[in-house]
C-alpha positions as CSV (number, residue, x, y, z in Angstrom):
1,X,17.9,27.3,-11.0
2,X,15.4,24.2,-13.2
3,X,14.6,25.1,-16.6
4,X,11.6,26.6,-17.7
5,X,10.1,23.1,-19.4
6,X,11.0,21.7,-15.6
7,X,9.1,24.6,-13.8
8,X,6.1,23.9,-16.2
9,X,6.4,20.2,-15.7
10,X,6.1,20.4,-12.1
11,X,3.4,22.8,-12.3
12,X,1.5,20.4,-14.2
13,X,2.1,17.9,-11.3
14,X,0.7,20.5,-8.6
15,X,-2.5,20.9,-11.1
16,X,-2.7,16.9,-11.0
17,X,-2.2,16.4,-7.5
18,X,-4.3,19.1,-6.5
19,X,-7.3,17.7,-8.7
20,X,-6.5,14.3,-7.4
21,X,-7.0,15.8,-3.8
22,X,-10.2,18.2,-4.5
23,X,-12.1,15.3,-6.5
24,X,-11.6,12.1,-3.8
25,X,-13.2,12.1,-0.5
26,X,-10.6,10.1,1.3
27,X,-6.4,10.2,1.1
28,X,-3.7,9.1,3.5
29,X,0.3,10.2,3.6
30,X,2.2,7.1,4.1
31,X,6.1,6.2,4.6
32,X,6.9,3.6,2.0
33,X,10.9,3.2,3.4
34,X,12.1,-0.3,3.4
35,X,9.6,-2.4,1.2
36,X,10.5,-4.4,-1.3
37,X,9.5,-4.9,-5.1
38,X,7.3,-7.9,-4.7
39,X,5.5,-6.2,-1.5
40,X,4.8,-3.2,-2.7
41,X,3.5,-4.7,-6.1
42,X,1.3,-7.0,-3.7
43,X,-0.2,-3.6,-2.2
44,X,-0.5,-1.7,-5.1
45,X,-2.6,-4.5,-7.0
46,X,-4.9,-4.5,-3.8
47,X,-5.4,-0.7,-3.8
48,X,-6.1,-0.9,-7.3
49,X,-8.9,-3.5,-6.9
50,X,-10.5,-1.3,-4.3
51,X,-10.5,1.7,-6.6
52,X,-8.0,3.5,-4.7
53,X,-5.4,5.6,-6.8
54,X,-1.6,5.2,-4.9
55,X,1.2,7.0,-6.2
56,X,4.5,8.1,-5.2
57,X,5.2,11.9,-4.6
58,X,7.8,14.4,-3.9
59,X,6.9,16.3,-0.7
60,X,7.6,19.8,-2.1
61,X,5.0,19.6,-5.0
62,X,2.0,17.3,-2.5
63,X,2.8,20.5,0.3
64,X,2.1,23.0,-2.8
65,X,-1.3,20.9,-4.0
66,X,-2.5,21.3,-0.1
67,X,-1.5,24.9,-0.3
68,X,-4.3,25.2,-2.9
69,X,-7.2,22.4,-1.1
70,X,-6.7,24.2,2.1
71,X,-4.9,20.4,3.8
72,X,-2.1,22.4,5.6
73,X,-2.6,20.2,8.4
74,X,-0.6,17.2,6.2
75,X,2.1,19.3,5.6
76,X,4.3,18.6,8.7
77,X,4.7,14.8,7.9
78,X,5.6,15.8,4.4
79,X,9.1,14.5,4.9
80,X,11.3,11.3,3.9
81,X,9.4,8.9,1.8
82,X,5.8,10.1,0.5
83,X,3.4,8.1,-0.8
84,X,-0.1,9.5,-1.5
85,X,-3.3,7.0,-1.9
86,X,-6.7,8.5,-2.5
87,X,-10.1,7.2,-3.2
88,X,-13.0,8.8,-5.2
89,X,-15.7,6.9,-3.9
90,X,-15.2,4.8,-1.2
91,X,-14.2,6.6,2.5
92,X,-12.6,3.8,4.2
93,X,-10.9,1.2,1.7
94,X,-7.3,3.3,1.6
95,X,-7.2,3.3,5.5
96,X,-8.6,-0.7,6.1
97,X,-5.5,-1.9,3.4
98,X,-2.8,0.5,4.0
99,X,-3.3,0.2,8.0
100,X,-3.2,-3.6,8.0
101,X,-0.5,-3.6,5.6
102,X,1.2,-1.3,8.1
103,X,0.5,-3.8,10.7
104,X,2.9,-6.5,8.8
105,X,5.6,-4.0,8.0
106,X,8.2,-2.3,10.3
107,X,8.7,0.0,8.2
108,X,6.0,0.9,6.2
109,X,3.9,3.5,8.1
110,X,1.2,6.1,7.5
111,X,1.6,9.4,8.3
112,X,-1.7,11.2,8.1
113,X,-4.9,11.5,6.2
114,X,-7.9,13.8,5.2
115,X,-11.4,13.1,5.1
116,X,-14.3,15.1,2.9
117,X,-11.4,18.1,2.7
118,X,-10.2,18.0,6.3
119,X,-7.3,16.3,8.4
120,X,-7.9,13.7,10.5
121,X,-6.0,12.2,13.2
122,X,-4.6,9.1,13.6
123,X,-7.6,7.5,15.8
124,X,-10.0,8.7,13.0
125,X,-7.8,6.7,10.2
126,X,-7.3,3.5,12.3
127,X,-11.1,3.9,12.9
128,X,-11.9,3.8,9.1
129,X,-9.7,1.0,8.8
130,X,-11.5,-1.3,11.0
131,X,-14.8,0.0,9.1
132,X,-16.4,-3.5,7.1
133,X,-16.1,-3.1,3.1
134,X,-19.0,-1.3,1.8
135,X,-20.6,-4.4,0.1
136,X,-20.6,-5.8,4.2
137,X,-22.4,-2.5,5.1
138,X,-24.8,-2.4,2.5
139,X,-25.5,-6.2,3.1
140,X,-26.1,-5.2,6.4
141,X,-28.6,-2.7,6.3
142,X,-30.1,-4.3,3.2
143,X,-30.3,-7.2,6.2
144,X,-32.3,-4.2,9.0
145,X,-34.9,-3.3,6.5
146,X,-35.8,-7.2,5.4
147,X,-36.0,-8.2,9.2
148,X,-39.4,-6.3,10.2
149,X,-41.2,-7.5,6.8
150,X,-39.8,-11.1,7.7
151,X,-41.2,-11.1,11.0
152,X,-44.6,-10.1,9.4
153,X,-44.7,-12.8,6.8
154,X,-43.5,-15.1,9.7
155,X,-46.9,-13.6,11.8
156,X,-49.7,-14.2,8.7
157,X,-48.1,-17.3,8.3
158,X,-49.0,-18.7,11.4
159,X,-52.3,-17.1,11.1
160,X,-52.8,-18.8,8.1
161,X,-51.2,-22.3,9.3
162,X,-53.7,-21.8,12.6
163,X,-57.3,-22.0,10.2
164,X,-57.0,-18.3,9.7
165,X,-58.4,-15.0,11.4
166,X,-61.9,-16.5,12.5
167,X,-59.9,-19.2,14.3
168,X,-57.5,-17.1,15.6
169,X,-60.0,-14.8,17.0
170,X,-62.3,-18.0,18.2
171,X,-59.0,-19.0,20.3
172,X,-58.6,-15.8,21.6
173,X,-62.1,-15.4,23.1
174,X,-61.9,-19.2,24.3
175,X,-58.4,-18.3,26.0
176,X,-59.7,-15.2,27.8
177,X,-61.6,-15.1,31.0
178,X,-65.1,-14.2,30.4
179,X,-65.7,-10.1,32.5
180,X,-68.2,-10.1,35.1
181,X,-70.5,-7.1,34.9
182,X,-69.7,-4.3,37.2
183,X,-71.6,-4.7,40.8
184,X,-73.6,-1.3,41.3
C-alpha cells in the first residue's frame, strides 16, 4: 500500500489534471510509443508555440480527473503510453499538429479527444485537424466583410471617373428607348 505523502501527491495530480481538463476547450489522448528525444522535443516546441499545454500522464490518475469532468467516454483508450495535450483557447491547433505529426510517425498515434466537455470521435478530430489556423480564419472573414464595401467604392468610382451622377443619369436616358404613350 503507497504512503500517505504519495496518496496526497497523486491527489494533487487529479486536482491538476482535472482543472487542466474543466478550463481548456479542446484535449486529445495520444500514444507517444516509439519516438525519439529529438522528435518529440520537435513536437513539444510546436505545441508550445500554439499555446497548447502537452504533458505526459499515468492513465490511472487522467481516468480519475475524467471521473470528475464527466469524459468517461476517454477512458477506454486510457492504456499503454498516455499523453494528454489540451488547449485553452484555440479548438483546433492540438488536433491540426498532433494529427499530422501522427501522419509521419508509425507509431505515434492519437487515441481520442474531447471538445467544449464532450468526446468526440475520430472523424470530428481529423476534421479539426484539417481546420486553417485561426489567424487564416479570421483573415478570411476579415476578407467577406471588406468584399461588399470594396465593390461599392469600386461602383462610386466609376461614377465619379464617368463626369458623375448627372452624366450617368444623362447616359442612361440616352441609352434607353424613348415609351410610346399607351393607344386608347
Amino acid at each position: 500500500m503507497p504512503s500517505q505523502s504519495v496518496l496526497e501527491q497523486k491527489k494533487v495530480i487529479v486536482e491538476e489534471l482535472t482543472a487542466r481538463l474543466k478550463n481548456s476547450v479542446t484535449g486529445l489522448v495520444v500514444s507517444y510509443e516509439g519516438i525519439n528525444t529529438e522528435d518529440d522535443t520537435k513536437l513539444r516546441k510546436e505545441l508550445r508555440e500554439n499555446n497548447v499545454h502537452y504533458s505526459v500522464v499515468k492513465n490511472t490518475l487522467l481516468s480519475r480527473a475524467c471521473d470528475e469532468v464527466g469524459l468517461e467516454g476517454i477512458k477506454p483508450v486510457l492504456e499503454g503510453t498516455t499523453a494528454l495535450a489540451t488547449s485553452d483557447s484555440e479548438y483546433a491547433a492540438a488536433a491540426r499538429i498532433l494529427c499530422n505529426y501522427a501522419k509521419d510517425h508509425d507509431n505515434f498515434k492519437v487515441k481520442s479527444g474531447y471538445l467544449d466537455g464532450a468526446v468526440i470521435d475520430m472523424d470530428t478530430i481529423t476534421a479539426l485537424s484539417k481546420l486553417p489556423t485561426r489567424d487564416v480564419l479570421l483573415a478570411n472573414v476579415l476578407g467577406a466583410f471588406q468584399a461588399p464595401i470594396a465593390s461599392f467604392a469600386r461602383a462610386i468610382q466609376a461614377v465619379v471617373d464617368k463626369g458623375g451622377v448627372e452624366a450617368c443619369l444623362a447616359a442612361a436616358t440616352e441609352e434607353a428607348p424613348a415609351e410610346e404613350p399607351a393607344a386608347e
